[in-house]
mmCIF file of the N, C-alpha and C atoms, coordinates in Angstrom:
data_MODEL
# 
_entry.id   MODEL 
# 
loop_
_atom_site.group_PDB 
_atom_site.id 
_atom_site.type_symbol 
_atom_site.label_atom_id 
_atom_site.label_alt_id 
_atom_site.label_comp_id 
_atom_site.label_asym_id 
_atom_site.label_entity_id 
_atom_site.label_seq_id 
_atom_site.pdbx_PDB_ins_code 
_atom_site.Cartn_x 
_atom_site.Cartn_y 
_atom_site.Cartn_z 
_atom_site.occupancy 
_atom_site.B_iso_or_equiv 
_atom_site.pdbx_formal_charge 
_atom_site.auth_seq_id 
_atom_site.auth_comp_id 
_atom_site.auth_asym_id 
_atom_site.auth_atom_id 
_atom_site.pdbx_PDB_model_num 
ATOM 1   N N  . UNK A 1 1  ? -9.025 7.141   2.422   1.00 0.00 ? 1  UNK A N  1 
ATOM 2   C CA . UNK A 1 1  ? -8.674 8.182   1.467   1.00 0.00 ? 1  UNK A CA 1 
ATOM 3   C C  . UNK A 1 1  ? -8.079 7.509   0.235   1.00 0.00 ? 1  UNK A C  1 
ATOM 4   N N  . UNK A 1 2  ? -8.827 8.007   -0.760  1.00 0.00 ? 2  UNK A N  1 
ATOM 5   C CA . UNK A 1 2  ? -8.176 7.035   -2.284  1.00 0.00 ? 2  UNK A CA 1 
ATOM 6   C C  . UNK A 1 2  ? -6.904 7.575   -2.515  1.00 0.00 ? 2  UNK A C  1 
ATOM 7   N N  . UNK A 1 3  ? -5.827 6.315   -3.352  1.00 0.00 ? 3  UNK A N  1 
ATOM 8   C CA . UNK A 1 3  ? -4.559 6.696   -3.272  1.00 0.00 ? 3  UNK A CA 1 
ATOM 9   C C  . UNK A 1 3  ? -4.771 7.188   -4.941  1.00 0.00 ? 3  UNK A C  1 
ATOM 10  N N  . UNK A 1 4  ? -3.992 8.495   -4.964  1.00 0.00 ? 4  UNK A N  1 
ATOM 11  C CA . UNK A 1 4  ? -4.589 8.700   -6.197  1.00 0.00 ? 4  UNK A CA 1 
ATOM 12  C C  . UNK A 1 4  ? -2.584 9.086   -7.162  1.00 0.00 ? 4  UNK A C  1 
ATOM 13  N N  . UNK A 1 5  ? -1.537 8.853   -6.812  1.00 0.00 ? 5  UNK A N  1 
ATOM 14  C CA . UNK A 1 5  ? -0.787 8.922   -7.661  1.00 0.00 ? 5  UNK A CA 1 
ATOM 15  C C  . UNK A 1 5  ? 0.600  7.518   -6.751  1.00 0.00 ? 5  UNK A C  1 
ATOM 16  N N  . UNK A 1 6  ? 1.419  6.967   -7.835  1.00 0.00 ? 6  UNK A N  1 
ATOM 17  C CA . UNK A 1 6  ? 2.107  6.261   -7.743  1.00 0.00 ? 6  UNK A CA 1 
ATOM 18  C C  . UNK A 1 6  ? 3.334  6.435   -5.922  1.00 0.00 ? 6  UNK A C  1 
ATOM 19  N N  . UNK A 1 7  ? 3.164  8.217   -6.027  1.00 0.00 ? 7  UNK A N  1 
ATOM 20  C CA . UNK A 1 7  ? 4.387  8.448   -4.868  1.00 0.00 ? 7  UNK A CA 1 
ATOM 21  C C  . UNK A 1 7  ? 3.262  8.524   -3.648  1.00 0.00 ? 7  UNK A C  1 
ATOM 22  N N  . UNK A 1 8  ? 1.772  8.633   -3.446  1.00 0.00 ? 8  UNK A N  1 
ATOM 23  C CA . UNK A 1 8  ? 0.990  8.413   -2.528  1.00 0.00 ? 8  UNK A CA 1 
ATOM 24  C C  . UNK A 1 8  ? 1.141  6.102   -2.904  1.00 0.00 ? 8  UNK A C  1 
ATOM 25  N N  . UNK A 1 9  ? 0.905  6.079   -3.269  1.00 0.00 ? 9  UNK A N  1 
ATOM 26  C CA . UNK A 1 9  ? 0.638  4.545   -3.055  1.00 0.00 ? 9  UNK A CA 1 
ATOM 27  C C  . UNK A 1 9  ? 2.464  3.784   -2.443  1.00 0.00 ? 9  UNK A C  1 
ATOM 28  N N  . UNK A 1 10 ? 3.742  4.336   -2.772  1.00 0.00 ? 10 UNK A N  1 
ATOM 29  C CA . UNK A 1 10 ? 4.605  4.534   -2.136  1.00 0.00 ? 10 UNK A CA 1 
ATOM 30  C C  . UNK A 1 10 ? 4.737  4.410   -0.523  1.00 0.00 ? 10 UNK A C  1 
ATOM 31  N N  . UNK A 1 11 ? 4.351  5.751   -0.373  1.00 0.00 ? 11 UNK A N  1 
ATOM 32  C CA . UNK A 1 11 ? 3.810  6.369   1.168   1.00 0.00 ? 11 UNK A CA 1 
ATOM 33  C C  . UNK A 1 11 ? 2.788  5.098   1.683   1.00 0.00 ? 11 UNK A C  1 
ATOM 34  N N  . UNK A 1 12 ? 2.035  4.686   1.193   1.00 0.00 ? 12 UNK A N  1 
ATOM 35  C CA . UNK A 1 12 ? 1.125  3.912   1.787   1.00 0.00 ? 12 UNK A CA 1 
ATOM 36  C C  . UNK A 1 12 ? 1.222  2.925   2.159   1.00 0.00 ? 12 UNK A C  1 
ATOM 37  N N  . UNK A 1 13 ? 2.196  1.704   0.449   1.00 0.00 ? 13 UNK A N  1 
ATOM 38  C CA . UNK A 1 13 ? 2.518  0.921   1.161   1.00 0.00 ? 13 UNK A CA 1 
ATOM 39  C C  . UNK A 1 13 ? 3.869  1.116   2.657   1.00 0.00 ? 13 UNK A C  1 
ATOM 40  N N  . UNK A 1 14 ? 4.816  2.193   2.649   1.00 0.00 ? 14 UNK A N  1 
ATOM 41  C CA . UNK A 1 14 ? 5.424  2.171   3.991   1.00 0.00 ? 14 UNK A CA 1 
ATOM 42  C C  . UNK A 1 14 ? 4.806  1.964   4.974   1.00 0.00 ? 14 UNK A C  1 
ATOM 43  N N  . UNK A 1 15 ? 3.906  3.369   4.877   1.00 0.00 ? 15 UNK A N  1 
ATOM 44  C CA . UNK A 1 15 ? 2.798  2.814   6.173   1.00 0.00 ? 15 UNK A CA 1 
ATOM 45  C C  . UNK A 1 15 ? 2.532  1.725   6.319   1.00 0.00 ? 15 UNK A C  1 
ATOM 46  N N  . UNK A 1 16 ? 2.014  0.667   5.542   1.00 0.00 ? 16 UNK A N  1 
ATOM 47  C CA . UNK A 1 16 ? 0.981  -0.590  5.638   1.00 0.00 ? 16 UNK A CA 1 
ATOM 48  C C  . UNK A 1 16 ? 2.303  -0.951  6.162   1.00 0.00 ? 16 UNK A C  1 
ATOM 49  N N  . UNK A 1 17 ? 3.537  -1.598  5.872   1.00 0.00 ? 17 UNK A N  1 
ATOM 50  C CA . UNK A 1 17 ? 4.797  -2.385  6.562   1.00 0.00 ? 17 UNK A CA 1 
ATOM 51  C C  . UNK A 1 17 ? 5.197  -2.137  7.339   1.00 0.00 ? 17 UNK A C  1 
ATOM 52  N N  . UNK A 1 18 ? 5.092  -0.634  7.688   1.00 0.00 ? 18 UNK A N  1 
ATOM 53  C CA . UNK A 1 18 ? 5.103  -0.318  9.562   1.00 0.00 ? 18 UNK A CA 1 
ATOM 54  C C  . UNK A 1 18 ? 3.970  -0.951  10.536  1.00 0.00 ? 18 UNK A C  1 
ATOM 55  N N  . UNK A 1 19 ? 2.860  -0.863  9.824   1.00 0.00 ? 19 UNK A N  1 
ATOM 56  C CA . UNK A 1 19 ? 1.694  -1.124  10.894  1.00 0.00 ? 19 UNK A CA 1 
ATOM 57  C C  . UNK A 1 19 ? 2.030  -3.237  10.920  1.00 0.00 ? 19 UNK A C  1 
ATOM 58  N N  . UNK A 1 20 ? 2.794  -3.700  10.158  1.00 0.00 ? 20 UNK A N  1 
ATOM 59  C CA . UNK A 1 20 ? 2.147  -5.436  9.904   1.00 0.00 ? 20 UNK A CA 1 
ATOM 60  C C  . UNK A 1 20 ? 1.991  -6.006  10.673  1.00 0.00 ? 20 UNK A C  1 
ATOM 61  N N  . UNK A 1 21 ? 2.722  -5.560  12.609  1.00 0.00 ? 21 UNK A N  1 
ATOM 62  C CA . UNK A 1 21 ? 2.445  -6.366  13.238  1.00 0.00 ? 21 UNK A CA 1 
ATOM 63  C C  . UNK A 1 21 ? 1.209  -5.695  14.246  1.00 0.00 ? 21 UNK A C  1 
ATOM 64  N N  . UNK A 1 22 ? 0.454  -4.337  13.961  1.00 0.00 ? 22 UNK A N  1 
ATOM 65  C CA . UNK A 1 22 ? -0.765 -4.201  14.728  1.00 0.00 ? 22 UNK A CA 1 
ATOM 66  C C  . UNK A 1 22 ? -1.651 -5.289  15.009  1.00 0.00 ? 22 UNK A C  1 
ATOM 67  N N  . UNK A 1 23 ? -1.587 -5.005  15.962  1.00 0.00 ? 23 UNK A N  1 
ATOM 68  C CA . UNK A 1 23 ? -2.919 -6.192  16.671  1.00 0.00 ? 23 UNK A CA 1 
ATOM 69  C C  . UNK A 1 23 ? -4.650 -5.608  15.764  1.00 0.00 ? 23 UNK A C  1 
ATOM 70  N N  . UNK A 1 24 ? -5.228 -6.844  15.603  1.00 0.00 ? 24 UNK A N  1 
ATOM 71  C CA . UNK A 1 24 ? -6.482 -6.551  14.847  1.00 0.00 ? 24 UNK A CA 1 
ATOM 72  C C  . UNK A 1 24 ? -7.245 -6.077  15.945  1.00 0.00 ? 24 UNK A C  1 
ATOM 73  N N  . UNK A 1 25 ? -8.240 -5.093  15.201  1.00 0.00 ? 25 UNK A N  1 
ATOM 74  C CA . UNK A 1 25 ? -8.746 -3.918  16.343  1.00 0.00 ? 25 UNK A CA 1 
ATOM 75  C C  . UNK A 1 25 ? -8.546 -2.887  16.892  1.00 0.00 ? 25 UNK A C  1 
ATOM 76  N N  . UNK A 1 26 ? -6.952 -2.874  16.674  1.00 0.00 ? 26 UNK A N  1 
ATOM 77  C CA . UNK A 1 26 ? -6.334 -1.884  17.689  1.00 0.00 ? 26 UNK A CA 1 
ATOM 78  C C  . UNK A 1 26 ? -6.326 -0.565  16.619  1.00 0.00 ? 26 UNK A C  1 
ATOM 79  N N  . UNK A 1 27 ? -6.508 0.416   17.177  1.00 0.00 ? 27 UNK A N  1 
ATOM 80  C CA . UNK A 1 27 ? -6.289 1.831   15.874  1.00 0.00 ? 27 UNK A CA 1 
ATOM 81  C C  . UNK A 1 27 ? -5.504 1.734   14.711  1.00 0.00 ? 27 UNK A C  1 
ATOM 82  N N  . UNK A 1 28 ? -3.870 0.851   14.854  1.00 0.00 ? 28 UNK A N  1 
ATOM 83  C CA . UNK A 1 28 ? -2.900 0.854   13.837  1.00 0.00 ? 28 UNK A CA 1 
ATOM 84  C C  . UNK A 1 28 ? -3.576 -0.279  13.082  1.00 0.00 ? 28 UNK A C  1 
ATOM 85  N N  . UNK A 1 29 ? -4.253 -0.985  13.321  1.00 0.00 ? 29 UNK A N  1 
ATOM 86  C CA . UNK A 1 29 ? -4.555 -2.148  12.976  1.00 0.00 ? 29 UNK A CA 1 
ATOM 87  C C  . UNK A 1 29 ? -5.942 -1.958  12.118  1.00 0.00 ? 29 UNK A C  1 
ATOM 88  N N  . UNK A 1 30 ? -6.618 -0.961  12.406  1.00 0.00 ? 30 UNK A N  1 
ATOM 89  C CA . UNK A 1 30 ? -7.372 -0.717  11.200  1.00 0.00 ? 30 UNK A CA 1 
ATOM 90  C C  . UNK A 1 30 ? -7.360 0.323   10.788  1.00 0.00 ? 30 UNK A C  1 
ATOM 91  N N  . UNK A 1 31 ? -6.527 0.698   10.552  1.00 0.00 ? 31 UNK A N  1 
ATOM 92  C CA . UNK A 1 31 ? -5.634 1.659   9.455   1.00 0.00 ? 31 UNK A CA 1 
ATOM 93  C C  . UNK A 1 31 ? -5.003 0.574   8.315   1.00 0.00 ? 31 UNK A C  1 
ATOM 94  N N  . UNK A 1 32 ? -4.227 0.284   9.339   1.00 0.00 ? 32 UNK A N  1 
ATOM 95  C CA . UNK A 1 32 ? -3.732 -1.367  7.861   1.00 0.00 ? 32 UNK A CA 1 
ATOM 96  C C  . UNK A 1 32 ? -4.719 -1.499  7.187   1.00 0.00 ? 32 UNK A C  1 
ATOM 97  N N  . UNK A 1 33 ? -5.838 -1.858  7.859   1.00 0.00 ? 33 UNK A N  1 
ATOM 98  C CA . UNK A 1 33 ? -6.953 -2.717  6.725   1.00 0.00 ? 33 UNK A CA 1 
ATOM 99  C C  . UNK A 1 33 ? -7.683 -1.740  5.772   1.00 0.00 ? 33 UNK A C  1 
ATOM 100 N N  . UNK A 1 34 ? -7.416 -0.334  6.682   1.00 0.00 ? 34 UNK A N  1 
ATOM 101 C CA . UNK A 1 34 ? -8.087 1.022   4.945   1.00 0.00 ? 34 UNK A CA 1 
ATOM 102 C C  . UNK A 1 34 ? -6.826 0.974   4.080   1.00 0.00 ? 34 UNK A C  1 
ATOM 103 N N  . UNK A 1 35 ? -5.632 1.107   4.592   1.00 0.00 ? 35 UNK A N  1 
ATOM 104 C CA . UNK A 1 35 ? -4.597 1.076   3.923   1.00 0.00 ? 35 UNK A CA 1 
ATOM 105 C C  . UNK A 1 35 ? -4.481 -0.389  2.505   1.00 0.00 ? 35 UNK A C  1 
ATOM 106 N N  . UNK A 1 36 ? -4.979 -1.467  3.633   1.00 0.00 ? 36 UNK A N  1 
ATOM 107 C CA . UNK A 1 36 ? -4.534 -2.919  2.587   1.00 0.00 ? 36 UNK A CA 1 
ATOM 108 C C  . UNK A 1 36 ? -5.993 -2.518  1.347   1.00 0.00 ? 36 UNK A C  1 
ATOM 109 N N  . UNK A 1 37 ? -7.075 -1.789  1.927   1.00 0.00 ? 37 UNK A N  1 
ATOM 110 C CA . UNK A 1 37 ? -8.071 -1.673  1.084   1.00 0.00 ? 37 UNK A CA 1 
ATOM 111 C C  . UNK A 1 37 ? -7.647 -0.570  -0.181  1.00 0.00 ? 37 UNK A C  1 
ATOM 112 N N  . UNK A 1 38 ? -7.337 0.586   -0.010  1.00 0.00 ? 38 UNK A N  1 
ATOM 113 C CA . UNK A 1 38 ? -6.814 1.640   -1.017  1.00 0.00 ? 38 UNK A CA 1 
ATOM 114 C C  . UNK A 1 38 ? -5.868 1.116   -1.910  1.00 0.00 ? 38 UNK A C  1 
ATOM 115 N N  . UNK A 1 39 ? -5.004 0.308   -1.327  1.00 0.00 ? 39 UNK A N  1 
ATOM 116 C CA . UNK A 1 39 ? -3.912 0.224   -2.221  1.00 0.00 ? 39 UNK A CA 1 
ATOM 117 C C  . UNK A 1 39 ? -4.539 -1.450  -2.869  1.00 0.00 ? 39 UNK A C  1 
ATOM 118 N N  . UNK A 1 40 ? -4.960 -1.909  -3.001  1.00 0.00 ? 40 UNK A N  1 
ATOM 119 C CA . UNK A 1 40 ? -5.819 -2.729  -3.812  1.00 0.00 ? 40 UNK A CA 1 
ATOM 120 C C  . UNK A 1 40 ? -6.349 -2.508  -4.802  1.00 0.00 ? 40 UNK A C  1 
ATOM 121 N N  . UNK A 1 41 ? -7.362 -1.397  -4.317  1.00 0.00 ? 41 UNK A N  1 
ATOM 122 C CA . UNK A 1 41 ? -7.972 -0.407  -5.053  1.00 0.00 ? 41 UNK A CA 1 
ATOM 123 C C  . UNK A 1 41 ? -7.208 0.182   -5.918  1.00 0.00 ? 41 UNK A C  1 
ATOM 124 N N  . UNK A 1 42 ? -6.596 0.912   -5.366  1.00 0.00 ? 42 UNK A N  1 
ATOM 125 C CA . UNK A 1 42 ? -5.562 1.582   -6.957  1.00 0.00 ? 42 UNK A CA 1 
ATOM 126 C C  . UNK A 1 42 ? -4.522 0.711   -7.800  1.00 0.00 ? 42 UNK A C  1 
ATOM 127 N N  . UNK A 1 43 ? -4.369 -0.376  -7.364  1.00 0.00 ? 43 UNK A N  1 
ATOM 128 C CA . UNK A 1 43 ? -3.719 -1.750  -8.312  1.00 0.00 ? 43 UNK A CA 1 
ATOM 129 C C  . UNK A 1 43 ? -5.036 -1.986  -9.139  1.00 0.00 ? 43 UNK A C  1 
ATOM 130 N N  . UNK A 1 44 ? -6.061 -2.302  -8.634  1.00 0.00 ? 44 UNK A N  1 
ATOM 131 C CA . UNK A 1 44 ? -7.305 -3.033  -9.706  1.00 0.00 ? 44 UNK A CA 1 
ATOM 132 C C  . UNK A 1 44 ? -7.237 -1.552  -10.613 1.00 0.00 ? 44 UNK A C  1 
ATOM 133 N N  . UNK A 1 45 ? -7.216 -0.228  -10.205 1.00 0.00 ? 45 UNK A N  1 
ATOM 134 C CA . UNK A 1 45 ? -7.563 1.328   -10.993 1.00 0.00 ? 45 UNK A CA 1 
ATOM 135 C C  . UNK A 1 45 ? -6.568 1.118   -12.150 1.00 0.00 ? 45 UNK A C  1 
ATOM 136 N N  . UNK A 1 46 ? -5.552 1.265   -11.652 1.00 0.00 ? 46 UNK A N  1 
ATOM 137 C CA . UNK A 1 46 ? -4.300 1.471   -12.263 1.00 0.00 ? 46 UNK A CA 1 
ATOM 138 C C  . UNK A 1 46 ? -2.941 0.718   -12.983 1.00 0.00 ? 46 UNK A C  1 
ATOM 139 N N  . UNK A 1 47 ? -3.198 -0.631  -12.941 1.00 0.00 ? 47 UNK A N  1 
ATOM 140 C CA . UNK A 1 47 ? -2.034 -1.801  -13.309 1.00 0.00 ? 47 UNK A CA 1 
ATOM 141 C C  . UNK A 1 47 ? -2.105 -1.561  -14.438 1.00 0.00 ? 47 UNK A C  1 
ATOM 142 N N  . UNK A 1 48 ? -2.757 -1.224  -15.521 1.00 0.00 ? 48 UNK A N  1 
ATOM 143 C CA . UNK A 1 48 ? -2.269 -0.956  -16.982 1.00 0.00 ? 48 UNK A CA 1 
ATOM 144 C C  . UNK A 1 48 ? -1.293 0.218   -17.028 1.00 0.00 ? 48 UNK A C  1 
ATOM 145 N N  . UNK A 1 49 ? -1.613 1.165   -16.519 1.00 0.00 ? 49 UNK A N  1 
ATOM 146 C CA . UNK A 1 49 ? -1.030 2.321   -16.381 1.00 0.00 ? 49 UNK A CA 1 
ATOM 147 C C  . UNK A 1 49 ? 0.457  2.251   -15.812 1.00 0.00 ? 49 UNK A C  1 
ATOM 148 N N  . UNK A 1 50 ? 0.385  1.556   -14.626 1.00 0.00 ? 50 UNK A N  1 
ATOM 149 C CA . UNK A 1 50 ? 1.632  1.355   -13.901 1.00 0.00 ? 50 UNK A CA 1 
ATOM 150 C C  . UNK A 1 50 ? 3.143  1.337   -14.068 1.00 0.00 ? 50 UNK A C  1 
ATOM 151 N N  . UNK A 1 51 ? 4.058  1.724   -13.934 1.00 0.00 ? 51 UNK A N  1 
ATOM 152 C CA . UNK A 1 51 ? 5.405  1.856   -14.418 1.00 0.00 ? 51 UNK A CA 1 
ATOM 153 C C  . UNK A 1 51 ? 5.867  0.120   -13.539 1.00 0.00 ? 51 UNK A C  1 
ATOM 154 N N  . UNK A 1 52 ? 7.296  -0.431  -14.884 1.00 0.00 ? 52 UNK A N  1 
ATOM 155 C CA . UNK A 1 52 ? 7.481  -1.412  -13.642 1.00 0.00 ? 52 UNK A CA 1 
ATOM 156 C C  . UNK A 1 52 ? 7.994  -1.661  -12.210 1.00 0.00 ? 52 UNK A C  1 
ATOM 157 N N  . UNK A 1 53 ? 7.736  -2.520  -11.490 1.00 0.00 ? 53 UNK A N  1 
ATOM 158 C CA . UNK A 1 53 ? 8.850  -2.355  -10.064 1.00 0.00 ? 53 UNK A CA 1 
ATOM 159 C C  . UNK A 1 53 ? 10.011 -2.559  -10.268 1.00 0.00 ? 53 UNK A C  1 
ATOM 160 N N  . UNK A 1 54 ? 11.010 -2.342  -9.013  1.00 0.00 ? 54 UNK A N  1 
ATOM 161 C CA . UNK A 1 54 ? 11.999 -1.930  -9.354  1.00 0.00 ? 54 UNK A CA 1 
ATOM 162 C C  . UNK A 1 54 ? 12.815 -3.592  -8.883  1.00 0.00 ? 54 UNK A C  1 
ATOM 163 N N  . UNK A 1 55 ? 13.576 -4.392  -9.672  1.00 0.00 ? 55 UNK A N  1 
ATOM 164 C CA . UNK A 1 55 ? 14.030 -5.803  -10.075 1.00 0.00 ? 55 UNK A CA 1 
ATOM 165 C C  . UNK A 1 55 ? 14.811 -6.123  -8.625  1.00 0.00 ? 55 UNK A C  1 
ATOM 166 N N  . UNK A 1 56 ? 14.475 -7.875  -8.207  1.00 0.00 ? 56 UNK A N  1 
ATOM 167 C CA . UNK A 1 56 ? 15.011 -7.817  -6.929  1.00 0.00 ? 56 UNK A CA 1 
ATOM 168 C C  . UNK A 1 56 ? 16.710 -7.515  -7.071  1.00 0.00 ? 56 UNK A C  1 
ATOM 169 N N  . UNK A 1 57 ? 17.529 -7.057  -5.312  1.00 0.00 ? 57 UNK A N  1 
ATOM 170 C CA . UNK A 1 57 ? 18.428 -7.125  -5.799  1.00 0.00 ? 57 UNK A CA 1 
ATOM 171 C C  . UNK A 1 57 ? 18.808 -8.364  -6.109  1.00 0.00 ? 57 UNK A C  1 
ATOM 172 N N  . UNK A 1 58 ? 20.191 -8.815  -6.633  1.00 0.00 ? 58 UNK A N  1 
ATOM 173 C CA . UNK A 1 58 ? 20.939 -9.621  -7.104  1.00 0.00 ? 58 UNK A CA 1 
ATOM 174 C C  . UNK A 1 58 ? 22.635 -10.097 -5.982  1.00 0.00 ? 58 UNK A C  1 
ATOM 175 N N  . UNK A 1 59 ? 22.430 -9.137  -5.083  1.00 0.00 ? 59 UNK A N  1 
ATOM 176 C CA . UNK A 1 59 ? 23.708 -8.896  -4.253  1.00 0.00 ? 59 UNK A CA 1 
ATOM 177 C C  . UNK A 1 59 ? 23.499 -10.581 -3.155  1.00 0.00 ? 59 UNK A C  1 
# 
C-alpha cells in the first residue's frame, strides 16, 4: 500500500522497527520488506518536498 502522507510514512517506519528482527519468510518478515519497499518509494516521491528530521538529541 503506497505511503502517501508524511504521518503514514511515520506509522510505517514504526512498524518497519518493530518487525527488524522477523525472520526472512516469516509473515512479519515480509511485511518489512513491502514496508522497507513503500517507504523508499515515498523518499525517492517525495525528498524535495520533505520537511526536515527532527536533530539528534544532544543529552
Amino acid at each position: 500500500m503506497p505511503i502517501n502522507s508524511e504521518q503514514e510514512l511515520e506509522q510505517a517506519v514504526q512498524e518497519f522497527q518493530r518487525l527488524t528482527d522477523a525472520p526472512e519468510g516469516s509473515e512479519d518478515g515480509r511485511r518489512r520488506s513491502v514496508l522497507d519497499a513503500d517507504i523508499k518509494a515515498y523518499y525517492a516521491r517525495c525528498a524535495d518536498t520533505m520537511r526536515p528530521g527532527k536533530p539528534p538529541s544532544t543529552n
